[in-house]
C-alpha positions in Angstrom: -77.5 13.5 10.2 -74.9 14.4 7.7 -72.3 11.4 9.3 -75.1 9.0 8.6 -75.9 10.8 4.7 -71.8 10.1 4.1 -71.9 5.9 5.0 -74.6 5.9 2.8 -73.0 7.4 -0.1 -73.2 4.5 -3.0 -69.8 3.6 -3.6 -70.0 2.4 -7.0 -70.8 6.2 -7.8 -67.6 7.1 -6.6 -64.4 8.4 -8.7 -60.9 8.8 -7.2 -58.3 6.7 -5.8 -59.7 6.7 -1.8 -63.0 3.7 -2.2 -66.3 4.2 0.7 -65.5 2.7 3.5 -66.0 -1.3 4.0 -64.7 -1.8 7.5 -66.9 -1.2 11.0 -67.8 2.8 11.8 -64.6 4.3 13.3 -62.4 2.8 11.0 -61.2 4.0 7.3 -59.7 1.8 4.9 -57.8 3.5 2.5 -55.9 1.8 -0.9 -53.7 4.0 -3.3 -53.9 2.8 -6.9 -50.8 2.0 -9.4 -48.9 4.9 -9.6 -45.6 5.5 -10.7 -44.0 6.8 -7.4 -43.7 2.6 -7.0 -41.4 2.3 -10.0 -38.9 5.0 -8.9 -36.1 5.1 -9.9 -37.1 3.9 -13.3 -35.6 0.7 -13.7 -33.2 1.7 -16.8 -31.1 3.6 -14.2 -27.7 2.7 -12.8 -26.5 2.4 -9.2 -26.4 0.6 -5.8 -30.0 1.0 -5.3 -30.7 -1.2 -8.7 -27.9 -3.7 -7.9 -25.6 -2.4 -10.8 -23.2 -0.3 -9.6 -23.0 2.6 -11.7 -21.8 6.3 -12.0 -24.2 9.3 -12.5 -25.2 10.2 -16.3 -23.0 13.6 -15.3 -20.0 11.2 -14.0 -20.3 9.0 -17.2 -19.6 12.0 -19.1 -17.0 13.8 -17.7 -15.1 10.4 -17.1 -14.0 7.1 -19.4 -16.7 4.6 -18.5 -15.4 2.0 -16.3 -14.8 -1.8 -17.7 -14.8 -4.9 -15.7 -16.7 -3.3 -13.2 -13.7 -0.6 -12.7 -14.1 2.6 -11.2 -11.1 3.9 -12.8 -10.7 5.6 -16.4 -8.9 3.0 -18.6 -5.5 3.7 -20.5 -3.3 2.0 -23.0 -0.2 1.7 -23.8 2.7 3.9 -22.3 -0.2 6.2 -21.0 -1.9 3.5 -18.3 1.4 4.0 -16.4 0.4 7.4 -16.0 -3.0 7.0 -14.3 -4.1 5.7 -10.3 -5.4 2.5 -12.1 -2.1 0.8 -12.6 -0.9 1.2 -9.1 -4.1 0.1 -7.6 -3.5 -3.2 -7.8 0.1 -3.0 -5.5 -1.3 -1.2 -3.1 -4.8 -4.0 -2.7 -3.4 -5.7 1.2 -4.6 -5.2 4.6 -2.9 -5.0 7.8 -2.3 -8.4 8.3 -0.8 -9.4 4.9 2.3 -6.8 5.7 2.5 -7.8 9.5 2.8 -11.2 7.7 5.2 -10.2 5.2 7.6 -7.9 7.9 7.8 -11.2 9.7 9.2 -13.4 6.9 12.2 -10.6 6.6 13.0 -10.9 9.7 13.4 -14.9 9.3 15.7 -14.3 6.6 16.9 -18.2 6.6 13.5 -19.1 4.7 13.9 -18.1 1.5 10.0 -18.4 0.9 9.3 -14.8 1.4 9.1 -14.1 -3.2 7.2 -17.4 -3.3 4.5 -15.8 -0.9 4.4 -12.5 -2.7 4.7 -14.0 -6.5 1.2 -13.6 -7.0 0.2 -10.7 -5.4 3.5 -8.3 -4.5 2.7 -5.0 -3.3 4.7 -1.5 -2.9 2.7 -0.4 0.2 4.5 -1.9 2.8 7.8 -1.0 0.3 6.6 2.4 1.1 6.1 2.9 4.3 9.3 1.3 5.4 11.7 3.6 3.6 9.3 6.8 5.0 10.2 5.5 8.4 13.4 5.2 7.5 13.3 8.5 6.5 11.8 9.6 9.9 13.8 7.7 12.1 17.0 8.0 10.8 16.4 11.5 10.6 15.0 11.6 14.4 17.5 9.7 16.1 20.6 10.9 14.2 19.5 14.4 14.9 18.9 13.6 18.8 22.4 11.7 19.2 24.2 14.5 18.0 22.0 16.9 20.1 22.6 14.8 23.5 26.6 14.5 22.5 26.9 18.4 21.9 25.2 19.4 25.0 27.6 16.8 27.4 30.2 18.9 26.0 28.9 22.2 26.2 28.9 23.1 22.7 26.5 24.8 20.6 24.0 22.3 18.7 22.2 23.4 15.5 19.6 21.5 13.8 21.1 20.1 10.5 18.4 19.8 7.5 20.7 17.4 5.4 20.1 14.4 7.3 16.8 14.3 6.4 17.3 15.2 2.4 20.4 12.8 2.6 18.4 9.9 4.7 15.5 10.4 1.7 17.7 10.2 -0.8 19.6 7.0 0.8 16.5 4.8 1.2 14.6 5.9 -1.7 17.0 5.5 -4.2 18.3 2.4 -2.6 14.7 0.5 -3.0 14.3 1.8 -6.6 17.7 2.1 -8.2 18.9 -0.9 -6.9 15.6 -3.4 -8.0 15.7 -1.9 -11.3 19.2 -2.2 -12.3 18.8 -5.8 -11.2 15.8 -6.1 -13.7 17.8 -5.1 -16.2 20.8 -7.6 -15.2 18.3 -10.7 -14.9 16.8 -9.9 -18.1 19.7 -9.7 -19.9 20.5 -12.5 -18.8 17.7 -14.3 -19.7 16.1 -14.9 -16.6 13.9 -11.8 -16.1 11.9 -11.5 -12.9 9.2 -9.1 -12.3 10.3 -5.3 -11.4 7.4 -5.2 -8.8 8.5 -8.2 -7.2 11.9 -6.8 -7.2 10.8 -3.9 -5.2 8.7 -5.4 -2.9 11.5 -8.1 -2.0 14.2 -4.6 -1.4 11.6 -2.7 0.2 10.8 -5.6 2.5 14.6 -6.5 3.6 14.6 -2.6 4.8 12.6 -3.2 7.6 15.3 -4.8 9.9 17.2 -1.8 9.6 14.3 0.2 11.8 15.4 -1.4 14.8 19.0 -1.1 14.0 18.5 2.1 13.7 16.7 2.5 17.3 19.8 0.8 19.0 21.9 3.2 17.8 21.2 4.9 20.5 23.0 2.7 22.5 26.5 5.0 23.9 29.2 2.6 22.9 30.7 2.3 19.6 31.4 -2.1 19.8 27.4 -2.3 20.0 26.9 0.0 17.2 29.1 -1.8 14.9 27.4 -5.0 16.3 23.9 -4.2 15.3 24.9 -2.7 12.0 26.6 -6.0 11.2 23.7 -8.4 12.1 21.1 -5.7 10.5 23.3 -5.4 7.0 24.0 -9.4 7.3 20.0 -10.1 7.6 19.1 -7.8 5.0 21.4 -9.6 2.6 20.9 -12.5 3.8 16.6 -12.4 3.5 17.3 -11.0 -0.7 20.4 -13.3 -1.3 18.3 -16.3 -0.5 15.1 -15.1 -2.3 17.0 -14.5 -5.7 19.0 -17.4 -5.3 17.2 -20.7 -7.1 15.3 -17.8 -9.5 18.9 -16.7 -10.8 20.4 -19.9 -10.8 18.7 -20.1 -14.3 20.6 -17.8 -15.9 23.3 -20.0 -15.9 27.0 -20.6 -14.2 27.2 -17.0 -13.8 24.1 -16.9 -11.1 27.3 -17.5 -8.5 28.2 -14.3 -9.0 24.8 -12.4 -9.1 23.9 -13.4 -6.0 27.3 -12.8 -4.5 27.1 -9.0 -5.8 23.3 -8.9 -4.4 24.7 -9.7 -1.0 27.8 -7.4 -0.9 26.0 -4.3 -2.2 23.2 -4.8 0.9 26.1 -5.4 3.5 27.8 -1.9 1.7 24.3 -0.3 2.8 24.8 -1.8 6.3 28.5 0.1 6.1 27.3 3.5 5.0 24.3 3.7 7.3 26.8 3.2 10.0 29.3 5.6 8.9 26.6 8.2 8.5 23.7 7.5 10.6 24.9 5.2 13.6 28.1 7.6 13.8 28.3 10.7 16.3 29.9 13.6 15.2 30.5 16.5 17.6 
């Protein structure tokens, strides 16, 4: 009696958001009004929910708001070189783009390698060629002494410099040496771009990884071999690059270009007087 009192409950009298039921016995139709749980979040906030990419009120405060769509505070002046933001930009390539980059210095008789990277250089790959510089140099100088100490019986002991000394070799090679060329082009009058600069250096490194790892090699004629081809590829690959940009600057560009080669075959010399050389 009291199921068939509750179907006949008038459902015009009723108040509330849940209507009588309409639909055959057994079933329940039920329909929520308009409420405000549909408009959430409120359509005045920020973020990848509402398509626009925004930081939290909270975020906005603490940091500069972004411009351009950037995620990163924004600087001016002397000050932007101090901040993530300015670097971004070098390091923006995948895999593929330094794979494709450590091949053209390799083929140093191209010369297209800063016609490539004129738009978009970058310091990553820059990077982590002189770090495993660093590490191999480091590695296999250390193990060559090692293996020539104990075929002579004597006592071997595990020399720290070569790493601080490796460091300092490729690191201030890549940067010194791009930077002082900077100032050279610009002076005369046919300036190039510093991060170019550095790119094309930190690229024409790379052929010295190998060198390095046929160094290994026990006889002294193959060591001065690979030296010679690695330091006459390196200078070769940023000879050719810098050529027809320096050429502007006149009939001195002869000369520039002749000093860019020597000082990368002088690198060739010193790593192997210090790194493809065994001392016991």
């Amino acid at each position: 009696m009291m199921s068939s009192n509750y179907t006949a409950i008038d459902s015009q009298n009723v108040s509330g958001s849940v209507p009588a039921a309409a639909d055959p016995p057994g079933q329940v139709a039920v329909k929520f009004t308009e409420s405000n749980l549909q408009t959430f979040p409120p359509s005045s906030s920020q973020g990848k929910i509402s398509g626009a990419s925004g930081p939290p009120r909270d975020a906005d405060d603490s940091f500069s708001k972004p411009v351009s769509g950037s995620d990163e505070p924004q600087q001016s002046g002397w000050f932007r070189a101090f901040t993530i933001a300015a670097y971004k930009p070098y390091f923006d390539v995948d895999t593929s783009d330094v794979l494709e980059r450590i091949k053209d210095s390799l083929l140093p008789f191209t010369g297209s390698f800063s016609e490539k990277t004129a738009d978009k250089p970058d310091l990553y790959g820059p990077f982590w060629i002189c770090s495993t510089l660093v590490f191999v140099a480091a590695s296999i100088g250390t193990f060559i002494t090692y293996i020539a100490h104990k075929l002579q019986n004597k006592e071997w002991n595990y020399d720290i410099n070569l790493v601080t000394w490796s460091a300092g070799l490729f690191y201030g090679y890549s940067t010194i040496v791009p930077l002082c060329l900077f100032l050279v082009l610009k002076y005369f009058s046919a300036p190039s771009g510093l991060v170019q600069l550095l790119c094309l250096y930190g690229y024409s490194l790379f052929v010295f990884i190998p060198a390095l790892c046929l160094s290994l090699v026990p006889w002294e004629i193959v060591r001065w071999v690979v030296a010679g081809v690695a330091g006459f590829m390196s200078a070769t690959f940023v000879s050719l690059n810098l050529k027809h940009h320096i050429a502007s600057a006149g009939e001195r560009w002869f000369f520039i270009v002749a000093a860019i080669f020597l000082l990368q075959l002088t690198l060739a010399l010193v790593l192997r007087v210090y790194l493809f050389n065994v001392t016991v």
